[in-house]
C-alpha positions in Angstrom: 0.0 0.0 0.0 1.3 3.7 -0.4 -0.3 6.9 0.9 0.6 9.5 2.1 0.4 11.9 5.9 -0.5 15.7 6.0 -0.2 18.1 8.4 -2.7 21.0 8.3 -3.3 24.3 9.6 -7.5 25.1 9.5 -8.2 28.8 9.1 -9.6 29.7 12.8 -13.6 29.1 12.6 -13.6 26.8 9.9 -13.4 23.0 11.3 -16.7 22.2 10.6 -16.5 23.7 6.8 -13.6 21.3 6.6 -15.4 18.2 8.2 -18.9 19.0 6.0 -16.2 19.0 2.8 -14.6 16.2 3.5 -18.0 13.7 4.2 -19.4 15.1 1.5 -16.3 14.1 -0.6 -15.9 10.7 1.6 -18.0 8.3 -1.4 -16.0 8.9 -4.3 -15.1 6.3 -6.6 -11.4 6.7 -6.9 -9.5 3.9 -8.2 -7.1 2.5 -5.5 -8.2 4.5 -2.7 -8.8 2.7 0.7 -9.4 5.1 3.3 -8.6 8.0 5.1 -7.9 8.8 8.8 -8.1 12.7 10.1 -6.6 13.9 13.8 -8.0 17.0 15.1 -5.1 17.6 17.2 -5.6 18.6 21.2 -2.9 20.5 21.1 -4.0 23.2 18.7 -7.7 23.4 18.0 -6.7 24.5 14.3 -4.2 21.5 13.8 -5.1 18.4 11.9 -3.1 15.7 10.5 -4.2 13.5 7.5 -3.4 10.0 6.6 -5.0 8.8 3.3 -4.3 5.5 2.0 -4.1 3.7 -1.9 -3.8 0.0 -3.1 -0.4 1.2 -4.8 1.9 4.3 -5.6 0.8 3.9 -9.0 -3.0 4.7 -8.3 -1.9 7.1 -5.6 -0.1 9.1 -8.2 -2.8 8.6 -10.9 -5.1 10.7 -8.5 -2.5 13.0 -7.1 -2.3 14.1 -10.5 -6.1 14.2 -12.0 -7.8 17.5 -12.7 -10.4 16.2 -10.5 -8.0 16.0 -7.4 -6.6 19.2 -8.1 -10.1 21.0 -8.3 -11.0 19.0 -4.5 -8.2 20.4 -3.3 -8.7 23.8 -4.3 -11.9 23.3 -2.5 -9.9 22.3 0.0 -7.8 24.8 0.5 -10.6 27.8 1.2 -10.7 25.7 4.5 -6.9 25.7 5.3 -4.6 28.9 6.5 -1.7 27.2 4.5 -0.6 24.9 1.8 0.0 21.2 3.6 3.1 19.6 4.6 2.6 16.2 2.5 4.7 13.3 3.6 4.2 10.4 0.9 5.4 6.7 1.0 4.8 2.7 1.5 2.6 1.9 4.3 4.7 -0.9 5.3 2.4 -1.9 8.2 -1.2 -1.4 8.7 -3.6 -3.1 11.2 -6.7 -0.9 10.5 -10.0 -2.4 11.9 -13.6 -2.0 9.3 -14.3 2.6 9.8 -16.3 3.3 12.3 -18.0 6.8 11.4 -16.9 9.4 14.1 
């Protein structure tokens, strides 16, 4: 599996904006994609970290680099204070249960 890990910085009052964008992108048929995983951290109430994972590098990069990612995360980014930090590569161990919705 490859994927990749985010850290993000939410403009203040928009959480919520974020979350409603993100279930609303959450049943997308993407090929590869298995799942993703967002921490709201404790630390700073406009911190979270994303994990997103994808069957192979190959359909990870496929999306990375569709016009239809790029447009989602331009929506994205009317949520967020800054660009990402993206930190891709293998998932060389997972032990990730069926999602449970939060």
């Amino acid at each position: 599996m490859y994927g990749t890990v985010a850290r993000m910085k939410v403009r203040p009052g928009s959480l919520d904006g974020l979350r409603r964008f993100a279930e609303s992108e959450a049943n997308l048929e993407i090929r590869g994609y298995k799942g993703t995983v967002v921490y709201h951290m404790d630390e700073d109430p406009n911190e979270i970290f994303l994990a997103v994972l994808f069957e192979d590098r190959e359909s990870y990069m496929a999306n990375a680099e569709s016009p239809d990612q790029d447009q989602r995360f331009k929506e994205m980014m009317k949520f967020l204070a800054a660009e990402p930090e993206w930190h891709d590569g293998e998932i060389i161990f997972s032990d990730v249960a069926e999602a449970v919705p939060c």
